[in-house]
C-alpha positions, 0 to 999 in steps of 0.5 A: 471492467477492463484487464488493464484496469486490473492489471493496474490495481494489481500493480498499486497492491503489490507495490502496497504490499511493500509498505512498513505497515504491511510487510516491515511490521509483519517481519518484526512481529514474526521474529518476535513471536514463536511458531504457537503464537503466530495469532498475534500477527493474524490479528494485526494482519486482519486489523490492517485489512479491516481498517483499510477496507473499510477506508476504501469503501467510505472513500469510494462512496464518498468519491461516488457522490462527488462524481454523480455531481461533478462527474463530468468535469472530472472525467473532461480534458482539463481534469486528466491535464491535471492528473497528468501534471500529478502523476508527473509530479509525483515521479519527480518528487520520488527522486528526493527520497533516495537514500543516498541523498539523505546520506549526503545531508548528513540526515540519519536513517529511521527505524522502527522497533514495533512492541509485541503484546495481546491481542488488544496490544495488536489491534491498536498496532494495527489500527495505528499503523493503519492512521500513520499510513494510510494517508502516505499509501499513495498506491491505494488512494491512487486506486480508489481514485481509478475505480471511481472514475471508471464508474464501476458499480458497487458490486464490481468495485466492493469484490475488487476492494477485497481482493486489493485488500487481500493482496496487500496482506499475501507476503506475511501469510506467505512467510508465515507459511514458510516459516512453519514449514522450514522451521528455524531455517527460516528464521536468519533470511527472514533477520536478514530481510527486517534489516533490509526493509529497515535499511531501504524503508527510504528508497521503498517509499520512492519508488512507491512515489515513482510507481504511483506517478507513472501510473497516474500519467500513464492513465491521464496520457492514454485518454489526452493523446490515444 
């Protein structure tokens, strides 16, 4: 296990870190509960990682199995042409994302308003963000996608896992703490910055897309040409 690749895996989490379902919610469900309730966004928080770690492990064991068979083929110059291609793709499609774009098709904005309730309310909130996302959250199957070809062992993949895992949940926790820290202070930056995610949920996705294809080709790049 090299440092580039965690720096790499490091990227993809931060970059998830960014999605509706990790921060966007969040924002919502902390401006929406007060300081004493603050378990209702644990609960949707602990949701989501379960859900997403428990996504990666079932795709990396079934990734591990396709690649003992056609691990091979996979790892040859052919395979990285086309990840190549994939990568470079996915950088130009994140230009059909932009805002500004959508704004000239005359195409009205979307928005989100997530609904507040106990604890079980919470779990299916998590759990449906988890399903809408998790198929769009290009930066995390591009990671399960590196740790699989990088053959790592179970015990090195697992506690990486885990930590991408936990990085993708650190910026609500983060606020959370701040917010109990500076009191209703807080409570106008964190209005201002739901309204913002809201606002720029669009051009957050492409440059997810745009992240995501870089570091794709970047990677195929590095074994077809260095």
């Amino acid at each position: 296990m090299t440092l580039a690749l965690l720096l790499t895996l490091a990227a993809l989490a931060v970059v998830d870190s960014t999605s509706f379902g990790t921060l966007g919610i969040p924002i919502y469900l902390l401006l929406s509960s007060d300081r004493s309730r603050s378990s209702r966004l644990l609960i949707y928080l602990a949701t989501v990682a379960v859900f997403y770690f428990l996504v990666g492990v079932a795709l990396m064991l079934g990734l591990a199995t396709a690649m003992d068979a056609f691990g091979d083929v996979l790892r040859s110059r052919p395979a990285y042409i086309v990840q190549l291609v994939l990568g470079v793709g996915l950088f130009a499609l994140s230009f059909r994302f932009d805002p500004k774009r959508r704004a000239k098709l005359g195409k009205p904005e979307r928005t989100f308003e997530p609904r507040v309730g106990g604890p079980r309310v919470m779990v299916l909130l998590g759990l449906t963000a988890g399903v809408l996302e998790v198929a769009t959250m290009l930066p995390y199957l591009a990671a399960i996608g590196i740790m699989t070809t990088s053959g790592l062992a179970t015990a090195q993949w697992m506690p990486v896992l885990a930590a991408y895992v936990l990085i993708m949940i650190l910026p609500p926790l983060a606020l959370m703490g701040l917010r109990a820290v500076a009191g209703g202070r807080l409570e106008p930056k964190l209005e201002r910055l739901r309204a913002w995610i809201s606002k720029h949920s669009a051009s957050m996705l492409s440059w997810a897309l745009a992240i995501v294809g870089f570091l794709l080709a970047r990677d195929a790049a590095v074994y077809l040409f260095f």
